[in-house]
N, C-alpha and C positions, 0 to 999 in steps of 0.2 A: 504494500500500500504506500501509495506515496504522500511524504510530508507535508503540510499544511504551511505553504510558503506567507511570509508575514513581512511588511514593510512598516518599521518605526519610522516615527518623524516627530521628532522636539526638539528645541531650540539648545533646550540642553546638553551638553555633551555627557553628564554624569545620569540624566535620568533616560539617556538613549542606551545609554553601557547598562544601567540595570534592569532596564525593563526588556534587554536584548537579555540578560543573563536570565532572568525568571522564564522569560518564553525556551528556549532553549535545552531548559531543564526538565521540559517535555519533550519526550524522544518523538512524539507526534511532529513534532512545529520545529519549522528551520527560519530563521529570521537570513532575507534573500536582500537584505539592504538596510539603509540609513538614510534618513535624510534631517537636514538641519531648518529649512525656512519652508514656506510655500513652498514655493515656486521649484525648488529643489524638488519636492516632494512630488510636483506636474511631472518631471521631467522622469523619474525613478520609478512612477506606476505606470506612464507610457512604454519604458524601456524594460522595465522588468515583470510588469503584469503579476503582481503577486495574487495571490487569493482571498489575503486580509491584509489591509491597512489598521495599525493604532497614531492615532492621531490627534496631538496637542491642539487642542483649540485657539489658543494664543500663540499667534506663529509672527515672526518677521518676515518683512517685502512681500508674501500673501499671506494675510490672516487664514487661521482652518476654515472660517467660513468659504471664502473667497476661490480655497484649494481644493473644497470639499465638492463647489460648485461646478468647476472645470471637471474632477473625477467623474461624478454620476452620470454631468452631460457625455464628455468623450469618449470614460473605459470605467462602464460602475462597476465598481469593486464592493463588498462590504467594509464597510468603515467604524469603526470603534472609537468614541471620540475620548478624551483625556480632557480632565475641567476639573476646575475648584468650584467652591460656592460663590466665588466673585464673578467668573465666567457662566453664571444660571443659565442668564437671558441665551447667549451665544449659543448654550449649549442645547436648546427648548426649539432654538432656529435653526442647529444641524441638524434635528428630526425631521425635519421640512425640506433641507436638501438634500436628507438620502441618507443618511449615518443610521445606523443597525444598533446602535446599543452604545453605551457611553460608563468611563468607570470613574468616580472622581479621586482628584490626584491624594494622597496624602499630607495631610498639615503640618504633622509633629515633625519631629525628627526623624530624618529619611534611613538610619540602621533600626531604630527601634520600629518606626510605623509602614515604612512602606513595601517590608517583605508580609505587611500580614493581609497584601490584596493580592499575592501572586495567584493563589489556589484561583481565584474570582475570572483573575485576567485570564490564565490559562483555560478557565471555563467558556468563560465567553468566547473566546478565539476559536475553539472547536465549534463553537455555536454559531459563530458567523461563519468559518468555512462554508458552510450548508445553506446558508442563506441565497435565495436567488435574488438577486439586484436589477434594478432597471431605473432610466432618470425618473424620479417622483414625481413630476410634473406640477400639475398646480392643484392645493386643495380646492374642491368645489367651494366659492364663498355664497352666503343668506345675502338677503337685506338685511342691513340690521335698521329693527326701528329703536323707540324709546324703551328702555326695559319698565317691565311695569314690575311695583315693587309686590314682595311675595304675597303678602296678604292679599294682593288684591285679584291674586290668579283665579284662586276659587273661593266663596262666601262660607260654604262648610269645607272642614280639613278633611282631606284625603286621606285613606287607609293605606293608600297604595305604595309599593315603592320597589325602585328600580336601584341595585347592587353591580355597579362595572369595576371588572376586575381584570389587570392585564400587566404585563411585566415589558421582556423583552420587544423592541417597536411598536411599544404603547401609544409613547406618547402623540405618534402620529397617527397612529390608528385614531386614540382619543380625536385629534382634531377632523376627524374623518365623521366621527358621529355625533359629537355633542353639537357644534355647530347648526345639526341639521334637526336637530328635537326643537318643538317647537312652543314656545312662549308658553301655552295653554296648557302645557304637559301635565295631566291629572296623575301625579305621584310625585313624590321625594325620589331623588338621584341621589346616591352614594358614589363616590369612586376612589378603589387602592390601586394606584400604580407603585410599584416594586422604586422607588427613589430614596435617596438619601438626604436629611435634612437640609432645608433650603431650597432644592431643585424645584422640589412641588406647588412650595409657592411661585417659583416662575412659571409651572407649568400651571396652573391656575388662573392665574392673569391674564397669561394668553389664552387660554381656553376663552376666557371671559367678554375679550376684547374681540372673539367673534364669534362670538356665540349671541341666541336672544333670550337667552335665560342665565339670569348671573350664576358666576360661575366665580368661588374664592376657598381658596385652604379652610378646613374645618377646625373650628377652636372647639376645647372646653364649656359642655353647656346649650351648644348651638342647636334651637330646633330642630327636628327631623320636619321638613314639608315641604311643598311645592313654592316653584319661584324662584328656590337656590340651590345650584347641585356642590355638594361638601366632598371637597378633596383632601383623602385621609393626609396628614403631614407627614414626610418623611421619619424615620426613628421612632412614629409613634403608632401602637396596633390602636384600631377606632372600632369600637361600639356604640352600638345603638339602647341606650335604659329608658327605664318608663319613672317620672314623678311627679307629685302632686303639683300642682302648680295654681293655686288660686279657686281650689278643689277642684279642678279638672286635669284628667289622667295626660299628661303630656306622653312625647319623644324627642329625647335629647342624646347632645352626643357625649361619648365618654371616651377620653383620650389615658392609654398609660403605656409604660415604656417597660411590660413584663417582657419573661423570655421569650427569643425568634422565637416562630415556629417556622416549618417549613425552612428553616435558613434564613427569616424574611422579617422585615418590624416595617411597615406595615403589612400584617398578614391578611389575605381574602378570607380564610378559613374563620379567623376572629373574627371578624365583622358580619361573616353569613352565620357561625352560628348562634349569633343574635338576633340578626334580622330574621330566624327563621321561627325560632321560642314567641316575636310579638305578631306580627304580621301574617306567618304560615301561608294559605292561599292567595294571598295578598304583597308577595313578594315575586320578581323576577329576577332573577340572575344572568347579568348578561358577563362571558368568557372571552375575551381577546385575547390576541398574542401574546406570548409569552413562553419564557424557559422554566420548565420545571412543571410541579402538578398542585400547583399551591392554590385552593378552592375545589377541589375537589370532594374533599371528607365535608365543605359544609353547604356545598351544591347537595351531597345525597339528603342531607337534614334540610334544606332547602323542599326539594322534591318530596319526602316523607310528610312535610308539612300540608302541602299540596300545591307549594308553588314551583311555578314554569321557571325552564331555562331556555338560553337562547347560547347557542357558539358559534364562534364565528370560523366559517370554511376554512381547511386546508390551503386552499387556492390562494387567499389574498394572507395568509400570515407572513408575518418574518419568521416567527420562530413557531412551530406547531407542536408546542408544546405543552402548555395549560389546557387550551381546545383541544388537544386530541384525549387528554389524561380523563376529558368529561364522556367525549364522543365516544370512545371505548369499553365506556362502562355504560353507554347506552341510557343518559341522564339527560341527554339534550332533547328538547321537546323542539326547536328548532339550529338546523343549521345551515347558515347563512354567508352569504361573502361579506367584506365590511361595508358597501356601499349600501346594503340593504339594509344594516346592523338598525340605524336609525327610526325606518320606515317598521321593522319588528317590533321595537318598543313602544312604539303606538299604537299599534295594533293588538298590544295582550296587555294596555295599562287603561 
């Protein structure tokens, strides 16, 4: 079988030497190059055609954006992007030109902290191998009108609620379907994407900014209802509990930072087997791309409840992995490609 050829690119010479030495120490993956700026980087995936790029977001003479852009149009490769939490925004807008999955850089000190994302990186890289690539083109855009504010969606509160859960090429999925749900959406929207603190909230914003129903990271507290869809925070698993509230039986949200599960903080598994305990026929689950099978134990308690799931097809994943871990166990009451993902949830809420 042959090696999974891999092109770095950082600016740095010391974080190119060790994130060549982590790859490497997979007898799978052969690191087939270097490169130091943009434009360097143009010139190295034309010539050497790897199979995966890892790629600094903050580059000199071509920013990664600007690099990333040229790759997908002329030779798309899978692309793995490299980002701190200063680089959110940039890194929320690689998913829109084509980047497969992104790992954020290490803060501390580079001998104590940054050997403890090789296992990660080296997962990923296998995982992009496998990815089929094509330029992304352009997300479909709404109109967007004036958001109306929650309360005023619907006069009585909604039982309903819609759980999206997705990891790997989320978050462009995400911008695939929330955009396209529409203002009057009779249900609360939850969503866990697999991110690290900070990112979520950039991917929140954007979601928001084109989307016609607001769309912002989930605090402490925060109603469960129509009008706002709540994006779990990076670091923290999010629940859905039931309290008094001026004697009437609320849904709020409850944020804590127990152990992963699945490998994951925020976990789908957490969050569905709540929504499943209040709601039961009255919940849907919708499964997007993703690495791994994380929602799957609370998809079955989901279903047992009596509520619907929806996965999204084979065909349009990056990584077919969460959807398939449901589809195989024969839990999906639909499956769908992502452009329909949208139009599904309307139609069972």
């Amino acid at each position: 079988m042959s090696r999974i050829k891999v092109l770095v690119v950082d600016d740095s010479a010391l974080m190119r030497k060790i994130i060549t030495e982590m790859l490497v120490s997979a007898p799978e993956i052969e690191v087939i190059g270097k490169a130091y700026n943009g434009k360097d980087a143009i010139e190295k995936v034309s010539r050497l055609k790897p199979d995966v790029i890892i790629m600094e977001i903050e580059l000199s003479v071509l920013d990664g954006l600007q690099a990333l852009g040229y790759i997908m149009s002329e030779c798309p490769t899978p692309v793995i992007i490299l980002s701190t939490e200063n680089s959110a925004d940039m890194t929320i807008t690689a998913f829109q030109y084509g980047a497969v999955d992104f790992l954020q850089k290490p803060s501390g000190s580079i001998s104590l902290d940054i050997t403890s994302f090789k296992d990660e990186l080296i997962k990923k890289v296998k995982a992009a191998a496998g990815v089929k690539t094509a330029n992304p083109g352009f997300i479909k855009k709404v109109k967007l009108q004036e958001k109306l504010e929650p309360e005023m969606v619907k006069n009585e509160r909604s039982r309903k609620i819609v759980v999206i859960g997705t990891s790997t090429g989320g978050p462009r999925a995400l911008q695939q379907v929330i955009p396209l749900l529409p203002q009057t959406l009779d249900a609360a929207v939850l969503v866990v994407q697999h991110m690290p603190q900070g990112f979520t909230k950039s991917l929140a914003d954007r979601l928001d900014k084109q989307s016609l129903i607001k769309v912002r990271e989930a605090k402490e507290g925060d109603h469960v209802e129509p009008g706002t869809i709540l994006v779990a925070p990076g670091d923290y698993h999010m629940i859905v509990k039931q309290q008094k509230i001026n004697g009437k039986t609320v849904e709020v949200i409850s944020l804590n930072r127990d152990e992963k599960v699945n490998g994951v903080r925020p976990s789908l598994d957490v969050l569905l087997n709540s929504v499943a305990q209040i709601y039961r026929k009255d919940a849907l689950a919708v499964i997007l791309t993703g690495m791994g099978s994380d929602g799957s134990k609370g998809i079955r308690k989901i279903k047992q409840a009596g509520g619907k799931v929806i996965a999204e097809d084979e065909s349009t994943c990056v990584i077919y992995g969460m959807p398939r871990a449901i589809i195989e166990q024969e839990l999906a009451d639909y499956i769908l490609p992502i452009n329909l993902i949208a139009e599904g949830i309307v139609q069972n809420t």
